[in-house]
C-alpha positions as CSV (number, residue, x, y, z in Angstrom):
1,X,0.0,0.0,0.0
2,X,1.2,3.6,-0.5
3,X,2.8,5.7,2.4
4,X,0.1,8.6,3.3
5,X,0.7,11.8,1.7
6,X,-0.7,15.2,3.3
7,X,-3.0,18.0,1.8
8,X,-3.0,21.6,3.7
9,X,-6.6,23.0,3.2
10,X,-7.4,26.8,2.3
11,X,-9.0,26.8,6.2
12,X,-5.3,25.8,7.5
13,X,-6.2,22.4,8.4
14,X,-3.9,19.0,7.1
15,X,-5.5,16.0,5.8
16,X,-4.2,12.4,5.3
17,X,-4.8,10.8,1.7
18,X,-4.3,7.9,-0.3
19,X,-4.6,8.3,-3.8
20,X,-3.6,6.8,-7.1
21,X,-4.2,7.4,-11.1
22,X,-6.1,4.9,-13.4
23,X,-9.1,5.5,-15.4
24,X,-12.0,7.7,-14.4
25,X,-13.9,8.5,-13.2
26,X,-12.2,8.8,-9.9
27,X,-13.9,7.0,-6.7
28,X,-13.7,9.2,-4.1
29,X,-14.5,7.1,-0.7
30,X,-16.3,9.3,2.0
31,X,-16.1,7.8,5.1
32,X,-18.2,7.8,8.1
33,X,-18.1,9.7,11.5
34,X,-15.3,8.8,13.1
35,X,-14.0,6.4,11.5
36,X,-11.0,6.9,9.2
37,X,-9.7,5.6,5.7
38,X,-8.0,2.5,7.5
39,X,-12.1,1.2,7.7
40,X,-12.4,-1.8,5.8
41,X,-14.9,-0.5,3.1
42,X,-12.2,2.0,2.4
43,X,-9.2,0.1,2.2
44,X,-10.9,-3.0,0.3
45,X,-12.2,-0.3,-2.2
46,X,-8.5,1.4,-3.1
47,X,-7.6,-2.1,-3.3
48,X,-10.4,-3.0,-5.9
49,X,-9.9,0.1,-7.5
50,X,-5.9,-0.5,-8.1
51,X,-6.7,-4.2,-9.4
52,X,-9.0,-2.8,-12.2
53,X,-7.0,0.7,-13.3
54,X,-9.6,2.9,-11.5
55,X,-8.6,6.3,-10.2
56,X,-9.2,6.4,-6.2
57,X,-9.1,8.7,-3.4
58,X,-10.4,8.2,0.2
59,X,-8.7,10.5,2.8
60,X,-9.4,11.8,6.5
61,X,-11.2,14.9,7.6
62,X,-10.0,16.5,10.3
63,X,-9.7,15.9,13.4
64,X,-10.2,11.8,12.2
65,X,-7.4,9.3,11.8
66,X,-3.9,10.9,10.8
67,X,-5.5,14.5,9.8
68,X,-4.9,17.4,12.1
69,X,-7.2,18.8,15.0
70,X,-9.5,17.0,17.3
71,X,-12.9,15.7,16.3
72,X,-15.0,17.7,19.1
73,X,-14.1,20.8,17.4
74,X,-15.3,19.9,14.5
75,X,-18.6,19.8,12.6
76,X,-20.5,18.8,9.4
77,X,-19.7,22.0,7.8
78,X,-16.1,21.5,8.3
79,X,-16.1,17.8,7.1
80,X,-18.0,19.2,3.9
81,X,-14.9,22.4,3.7
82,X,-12.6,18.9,3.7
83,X,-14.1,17.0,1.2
84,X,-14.6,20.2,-1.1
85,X,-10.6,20.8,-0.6
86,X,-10.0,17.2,-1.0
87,X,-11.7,16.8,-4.3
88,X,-10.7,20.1,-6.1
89,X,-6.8,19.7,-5.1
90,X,-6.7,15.9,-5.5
91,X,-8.9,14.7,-8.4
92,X,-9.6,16.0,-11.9
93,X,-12.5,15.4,-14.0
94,X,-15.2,13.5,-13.1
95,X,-15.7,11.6,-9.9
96,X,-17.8,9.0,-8.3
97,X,-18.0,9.2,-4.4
98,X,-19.2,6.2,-2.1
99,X,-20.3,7.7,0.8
100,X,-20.7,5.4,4.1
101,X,-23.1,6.9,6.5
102,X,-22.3,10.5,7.4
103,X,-19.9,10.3,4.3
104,X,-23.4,9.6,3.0
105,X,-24.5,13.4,4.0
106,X,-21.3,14.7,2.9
107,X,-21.3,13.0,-0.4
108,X,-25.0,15.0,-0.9
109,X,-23.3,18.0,0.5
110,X,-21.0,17.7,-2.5
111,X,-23.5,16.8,-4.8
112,X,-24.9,20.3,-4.6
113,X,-21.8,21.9,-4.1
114,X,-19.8,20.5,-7.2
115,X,-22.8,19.2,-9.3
116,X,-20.9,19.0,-12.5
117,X,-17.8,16.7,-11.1
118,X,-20.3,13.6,-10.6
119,X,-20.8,11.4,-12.7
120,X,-22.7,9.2,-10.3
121,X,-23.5,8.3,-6.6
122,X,-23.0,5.4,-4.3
123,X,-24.2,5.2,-0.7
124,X,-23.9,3.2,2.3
125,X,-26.2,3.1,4.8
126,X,-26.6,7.3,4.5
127,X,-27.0,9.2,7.4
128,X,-28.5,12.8,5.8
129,X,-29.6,15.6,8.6
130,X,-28.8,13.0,11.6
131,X,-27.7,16.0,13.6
132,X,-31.1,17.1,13.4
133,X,-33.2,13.8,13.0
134,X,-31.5,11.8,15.0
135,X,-29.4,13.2,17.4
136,X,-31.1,16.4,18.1
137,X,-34.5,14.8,18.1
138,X,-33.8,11.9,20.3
139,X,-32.1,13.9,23.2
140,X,-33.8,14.3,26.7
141,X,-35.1,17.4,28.1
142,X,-32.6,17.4,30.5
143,X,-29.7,16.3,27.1
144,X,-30.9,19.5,25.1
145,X,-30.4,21.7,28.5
146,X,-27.2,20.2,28.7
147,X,-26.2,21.3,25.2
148,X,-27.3,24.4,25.6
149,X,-26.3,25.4,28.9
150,X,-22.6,23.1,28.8
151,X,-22.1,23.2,25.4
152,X,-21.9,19.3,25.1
153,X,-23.1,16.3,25.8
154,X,-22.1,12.4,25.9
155,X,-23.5,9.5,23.7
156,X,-23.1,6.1,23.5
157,X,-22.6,4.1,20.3
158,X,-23.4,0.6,19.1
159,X,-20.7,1.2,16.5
160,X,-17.5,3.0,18.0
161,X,-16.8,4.4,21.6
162,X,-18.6,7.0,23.6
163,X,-18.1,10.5,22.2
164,X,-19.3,13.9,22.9
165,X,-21.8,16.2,20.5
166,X,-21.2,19.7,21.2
167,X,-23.3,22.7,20.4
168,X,-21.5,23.7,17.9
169,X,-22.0,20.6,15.8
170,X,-25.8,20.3,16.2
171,X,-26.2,24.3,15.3
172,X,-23.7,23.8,12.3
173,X,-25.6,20.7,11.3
174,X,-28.9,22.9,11.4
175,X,-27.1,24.6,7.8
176,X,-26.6,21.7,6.4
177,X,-29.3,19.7,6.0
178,X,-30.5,18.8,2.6
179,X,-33.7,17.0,3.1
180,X,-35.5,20.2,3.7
181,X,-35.2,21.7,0.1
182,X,-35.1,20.0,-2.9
183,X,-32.4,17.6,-3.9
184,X,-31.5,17.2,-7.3
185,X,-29.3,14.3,-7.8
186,X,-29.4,14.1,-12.1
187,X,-26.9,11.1,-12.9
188,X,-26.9,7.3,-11.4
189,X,-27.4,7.1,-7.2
190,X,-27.2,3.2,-6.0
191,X,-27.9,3.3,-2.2
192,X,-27.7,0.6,-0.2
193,X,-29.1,0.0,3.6
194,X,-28.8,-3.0,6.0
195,X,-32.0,-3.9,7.8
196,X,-30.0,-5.0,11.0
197,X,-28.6,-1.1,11.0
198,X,-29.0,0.1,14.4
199,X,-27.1,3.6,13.4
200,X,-29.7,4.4,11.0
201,X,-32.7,3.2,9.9
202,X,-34.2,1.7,6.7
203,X,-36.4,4.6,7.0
204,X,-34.2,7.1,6.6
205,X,-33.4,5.4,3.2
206,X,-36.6,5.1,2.0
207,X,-37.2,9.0,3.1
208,X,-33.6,10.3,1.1
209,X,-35.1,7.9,-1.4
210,X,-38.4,9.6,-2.0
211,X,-36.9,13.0,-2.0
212,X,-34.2,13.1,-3.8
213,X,-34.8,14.2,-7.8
214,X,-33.3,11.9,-10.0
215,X,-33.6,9.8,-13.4
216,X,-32.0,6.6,-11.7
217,X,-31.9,6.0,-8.0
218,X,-32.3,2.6,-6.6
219,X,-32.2,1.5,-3.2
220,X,-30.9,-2.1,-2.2
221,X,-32.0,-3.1,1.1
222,X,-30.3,-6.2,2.2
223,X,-31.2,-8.4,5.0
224,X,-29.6,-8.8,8.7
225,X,-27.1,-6.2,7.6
226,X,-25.8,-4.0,9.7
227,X,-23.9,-0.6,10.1
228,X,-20.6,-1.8,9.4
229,X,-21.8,-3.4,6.2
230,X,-18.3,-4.6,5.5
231,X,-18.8,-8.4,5.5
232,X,-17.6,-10.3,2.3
233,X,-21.3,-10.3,0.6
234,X,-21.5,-6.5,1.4
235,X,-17.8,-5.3,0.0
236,X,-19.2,-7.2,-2.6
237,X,-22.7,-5.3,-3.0
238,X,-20.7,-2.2,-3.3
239,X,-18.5,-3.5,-6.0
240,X,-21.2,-4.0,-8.2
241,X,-22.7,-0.9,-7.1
242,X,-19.7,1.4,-8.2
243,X,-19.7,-0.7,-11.4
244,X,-23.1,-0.7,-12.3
245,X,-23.0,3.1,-12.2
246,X,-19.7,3.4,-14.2
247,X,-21.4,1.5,-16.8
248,X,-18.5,-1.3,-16.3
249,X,-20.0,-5.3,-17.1
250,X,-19.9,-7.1,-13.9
């Protein structure tokens, strides 16, 4: 594998990247939150990717993995100035991004930022507006207080350890979400969503599902699959995904 090279953003910040040349368009994995581009779905991918001459990229945002900073200061909206550094300094022409759960969000993020890079859209198990539909609106009484008055709060996880949600990142959320306006999405979007997914819910698919705009969007729901979705028959899933929308034979 290649040794990790570093980007310095526009906002000062220094992300860790893998990245090599083939054909395009370039994948662009999008990870999830807090998890890094060591995750299996990301390093499986750049391997696929190097087998068959694709052009790939998956890289941290800050304050995850080997980037700078420290993940309680940051926020969607940072994650999203990342990703938009990321894909203008590091990849030319057009892209494909898999996005794995909040990658998910940011991959939409980009999708209306950068419309005319993608030439398609793969998700995994997408988390869009969580900050707000999940997080915000499953807190207590006495959590929201907290947040307000402490400027943070602790949550557990079924999928990584405890970490803290500050303010900052539910009020930065708030201008970010993208199932409250329309959503145009005009090339291929494959999304995929296990039904054993404790971190989001099959209804959150269907819901990004039945908003977004676009002339080929299908949703795979597979069976006892969970968050991670990075079993053998899932990595596989994706494969086929990423091929399907680069026109590719499987």
């Amino acid at each position: 594998m290649t040794e990790t090279r570093f980007l310095d953003t526009p906002q000062g910040r220094r992300l860790a990247y893998h990245c090599h040349a083939g054909r395009g368009p370039c994948i662009v994995f999008l990870g999830g939150l807090k998890s890094d581009m060591e995750g299996t779905k990301a390093v499986h991918l750049d391997a696929w990717a190097r087998a068959h001459g694709r052009a790939f990229l998956r890289f941290d945002y800050s304050g995850h993995g080997e980037s700078s900073g420290h993940f309680e200061d940051g926020c969607i909206g940072d994650w999203h100035e990342d990703t938009l550094a990321a894909i203008d300094a590091l990849t030319e022409g057009p892209i494909l991004p898999v996005g794995s759960s909040m990658g998910g969000w940011q991959a939409l993020l980009l999708a209306r930022a950068r419309p005319e890079r993608l030439a398609g859209l793969v998700t995994i198990a997408a988390a869009p507006d969580f900050t707000e539909d999940g997080w915000w609106a499953g807190f207590t009484e006495d959590q929201k207080r907290q947040i307000e008055t402490e400027g943070r709060v602790e949550l557990p996880s079924d999928y990584m350890e405890p970490f803290t949600v500050t303010r900052r990142m539910i009020e930065d959320g708030r201008n970010r979400l993208v199932l409250r306006a329309p959503l145009s999405l005009p090339f291929p979007v494959r999304a995929m969503q296990g039904t054993a997914d404790t971190a989001v819910s099959s209804a959150t698919a269907l819901r990004l599902l039945d908003h977004a705009e676009s002339p080929d969007m299908r949703l795979t729901l597979v069976k006892d699959a969970d968050h991670r979705f990075s079993d053998g028959p899932c990595l596989g899933l994706i494969e086929a995904a990423v091929l399907d929308v680069l026109g590719a034979p499987a």
